[in-house]
C-alpha positions as CSV (number, residue, x, y, z in Angstrom):
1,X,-16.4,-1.9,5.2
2,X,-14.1,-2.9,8.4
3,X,-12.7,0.0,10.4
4,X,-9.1,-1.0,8.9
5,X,-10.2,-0.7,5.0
6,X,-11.7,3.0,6.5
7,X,-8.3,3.7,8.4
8,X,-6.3,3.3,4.9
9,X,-8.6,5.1,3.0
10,X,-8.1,7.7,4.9
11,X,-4.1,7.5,4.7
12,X,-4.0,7.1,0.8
13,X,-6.3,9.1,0.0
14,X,-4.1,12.5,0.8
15,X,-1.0,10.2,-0.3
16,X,-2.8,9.9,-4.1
17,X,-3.8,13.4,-3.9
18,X,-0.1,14.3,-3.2
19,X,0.6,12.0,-6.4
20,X,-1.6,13.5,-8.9
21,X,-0.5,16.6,-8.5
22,X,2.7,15.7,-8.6
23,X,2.0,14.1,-12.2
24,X,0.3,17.4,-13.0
25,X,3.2,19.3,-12.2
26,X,6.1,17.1,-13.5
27,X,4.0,16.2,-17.1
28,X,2.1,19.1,-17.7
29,X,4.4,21.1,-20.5
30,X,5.7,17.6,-21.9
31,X,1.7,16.7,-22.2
32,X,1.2,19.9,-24.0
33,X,4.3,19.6,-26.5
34,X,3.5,15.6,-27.4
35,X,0.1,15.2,-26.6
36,X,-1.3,18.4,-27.3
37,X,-3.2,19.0,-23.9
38,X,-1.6,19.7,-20.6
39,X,-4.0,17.8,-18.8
40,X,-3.8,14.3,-21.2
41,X,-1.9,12.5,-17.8
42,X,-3.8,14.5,-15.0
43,X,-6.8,12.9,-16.7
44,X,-5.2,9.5,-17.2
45,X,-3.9,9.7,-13.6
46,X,-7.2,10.2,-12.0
47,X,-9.1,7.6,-14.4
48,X,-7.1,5.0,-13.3
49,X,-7.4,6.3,-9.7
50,X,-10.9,5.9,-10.2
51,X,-10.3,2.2,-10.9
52,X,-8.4,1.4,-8.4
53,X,-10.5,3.1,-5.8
54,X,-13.3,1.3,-7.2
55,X,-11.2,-1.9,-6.6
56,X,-10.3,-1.5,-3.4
57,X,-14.1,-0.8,-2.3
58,X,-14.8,-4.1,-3.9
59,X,-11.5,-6.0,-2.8
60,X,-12.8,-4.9,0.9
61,X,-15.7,-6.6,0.8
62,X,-14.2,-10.1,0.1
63,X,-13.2,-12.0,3.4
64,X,-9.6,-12.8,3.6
65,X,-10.6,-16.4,3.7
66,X,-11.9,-16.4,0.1
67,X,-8.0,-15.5,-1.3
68,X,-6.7,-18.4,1.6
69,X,-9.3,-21.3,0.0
70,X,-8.3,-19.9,-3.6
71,X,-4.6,-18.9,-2.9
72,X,-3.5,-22.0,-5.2
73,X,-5.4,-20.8,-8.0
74,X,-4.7,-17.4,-7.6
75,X,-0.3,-18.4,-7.7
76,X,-1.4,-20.8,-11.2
77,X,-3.1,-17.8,-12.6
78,X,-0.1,-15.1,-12.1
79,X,2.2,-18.0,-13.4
80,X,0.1,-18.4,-16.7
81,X,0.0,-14.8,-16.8
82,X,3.7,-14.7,-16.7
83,X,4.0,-17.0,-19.8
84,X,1.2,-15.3,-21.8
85,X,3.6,-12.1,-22.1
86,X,5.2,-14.7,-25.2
87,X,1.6,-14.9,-26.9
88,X,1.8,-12.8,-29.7
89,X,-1.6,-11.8,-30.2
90,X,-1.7,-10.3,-26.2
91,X,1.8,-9.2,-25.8
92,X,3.7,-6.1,-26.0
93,X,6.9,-5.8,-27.1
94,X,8.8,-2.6,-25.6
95,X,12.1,-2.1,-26.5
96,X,12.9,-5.5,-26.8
97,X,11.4,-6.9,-23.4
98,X,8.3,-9.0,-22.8
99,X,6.7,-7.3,-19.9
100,X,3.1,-6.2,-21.0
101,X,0.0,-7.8,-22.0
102,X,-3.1,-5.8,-23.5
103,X,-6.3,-6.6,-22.1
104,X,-9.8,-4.9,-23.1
105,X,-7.8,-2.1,-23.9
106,X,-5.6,-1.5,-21.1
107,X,-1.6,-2.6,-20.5
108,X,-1.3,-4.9,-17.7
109,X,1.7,-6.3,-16.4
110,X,1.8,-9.5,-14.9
111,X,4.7,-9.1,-12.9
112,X,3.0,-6.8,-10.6
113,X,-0.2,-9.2,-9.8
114,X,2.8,-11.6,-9.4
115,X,3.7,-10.3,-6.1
116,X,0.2,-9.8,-4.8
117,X,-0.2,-13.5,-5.8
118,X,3.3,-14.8,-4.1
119,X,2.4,-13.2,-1.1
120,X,-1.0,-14.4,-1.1
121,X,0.2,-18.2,-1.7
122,X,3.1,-17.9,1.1
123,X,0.6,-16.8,3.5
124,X,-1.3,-19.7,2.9
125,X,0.7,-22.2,2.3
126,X,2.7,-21.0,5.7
127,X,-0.1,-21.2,8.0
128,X,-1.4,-24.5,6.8
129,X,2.9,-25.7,7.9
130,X,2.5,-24.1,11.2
131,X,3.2,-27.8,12.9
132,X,5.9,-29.2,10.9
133,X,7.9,-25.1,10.9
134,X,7.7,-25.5,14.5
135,X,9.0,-28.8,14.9
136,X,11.6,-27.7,12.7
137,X,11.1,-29.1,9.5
138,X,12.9,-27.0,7.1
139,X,11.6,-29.6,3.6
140,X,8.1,-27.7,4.4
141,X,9.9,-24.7,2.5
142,X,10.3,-26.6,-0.8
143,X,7.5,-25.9,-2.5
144,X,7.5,-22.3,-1.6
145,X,10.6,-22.1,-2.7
146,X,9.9,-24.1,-6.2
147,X,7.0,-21.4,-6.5
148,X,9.4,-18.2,-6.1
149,X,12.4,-19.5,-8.5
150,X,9.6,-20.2,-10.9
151,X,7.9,-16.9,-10.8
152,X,11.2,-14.9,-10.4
153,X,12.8,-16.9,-13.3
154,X,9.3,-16.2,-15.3
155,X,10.2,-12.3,-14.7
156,X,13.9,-12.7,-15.2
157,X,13.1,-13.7,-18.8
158,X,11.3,-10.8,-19.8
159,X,13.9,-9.3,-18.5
160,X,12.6,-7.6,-15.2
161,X,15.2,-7.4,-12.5
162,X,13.5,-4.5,-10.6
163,X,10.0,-6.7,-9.9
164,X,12.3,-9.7,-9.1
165,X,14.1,-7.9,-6.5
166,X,10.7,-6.7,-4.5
């Protein structure tokens, strides 16, 4: 693990600390009263802090150079993601919006890898145009472009203005 994956472990870790007790504290008597255990999102909140922290072990580990070569597939796989939210048999319907799919037993919404995979694409489609940005070319921002309305109108229609926005 690099020095900078140790550096922001050590910053989120009190941040998620701070968080889960937070959850504790603002859910605990509605946990009790609906769920009929106090601790029912304390437990849910550290499970999928589990997860995560077990992603970003593995996440640091992969060179930055993998997610450049595969950036195209990566932006093709958020965008079929996008339009799997109007499969029936893997969507979730939530008061009437399309947001949510269900996958080996967890909610997952595509939106959210969405903007890890814009941001992955743009920074590789970017620094492949270095050249033609600096000789001013400004038709090297089309397709980037193309791939933003088309995500962002994707997430319009479930309707999600919020995830649009960032």
């Amino acid at each position: 693990m690099s020095k900078e994956a140790s550096g922001i472990i050590l910053v989120v870790l009190p941040l998620i600390a701070i968080g889960i007790i937070m959850t504790y504290s603002a859910s605990g008597i509605y946990a009790d009263q609906v769920m009929g255990s106090s601790t029912y999102f304390l437990i849910r909140q550290i499970l999928f802090f589990g997860i995560g922290f077990m992603c970003l072990i593995v996440f640091s580990f992969i060179d930055p150079a993998w997610f450049q070569r595969h950036s195209r597939v990566i932006i093709l796989v958020a965008i079929l993601l996008l339009l799997a939210v109007y499969l029936p048999l893997i969507s979730q319907t939530t008061r009437g919006t399309r947001r949510w799919l269900r996958v080996f037993g967890f909610n997952m919404q595509p939106a959210e890898f969405t903007k890890l995979a814009v941001c992955i694409y743009f920074s590789d489609y970017l620094s492949r145009k270095l050249k033609p940005i600096a000789r001013g070319n400004i038709l090297v921002f089309i397709p980037p472009v193309l791939i933003l309305l088309i995500t962002s109108g994707l997430i319009l229609l479930q309707p999600d203005l919020g995830s649009v926005v960032i």
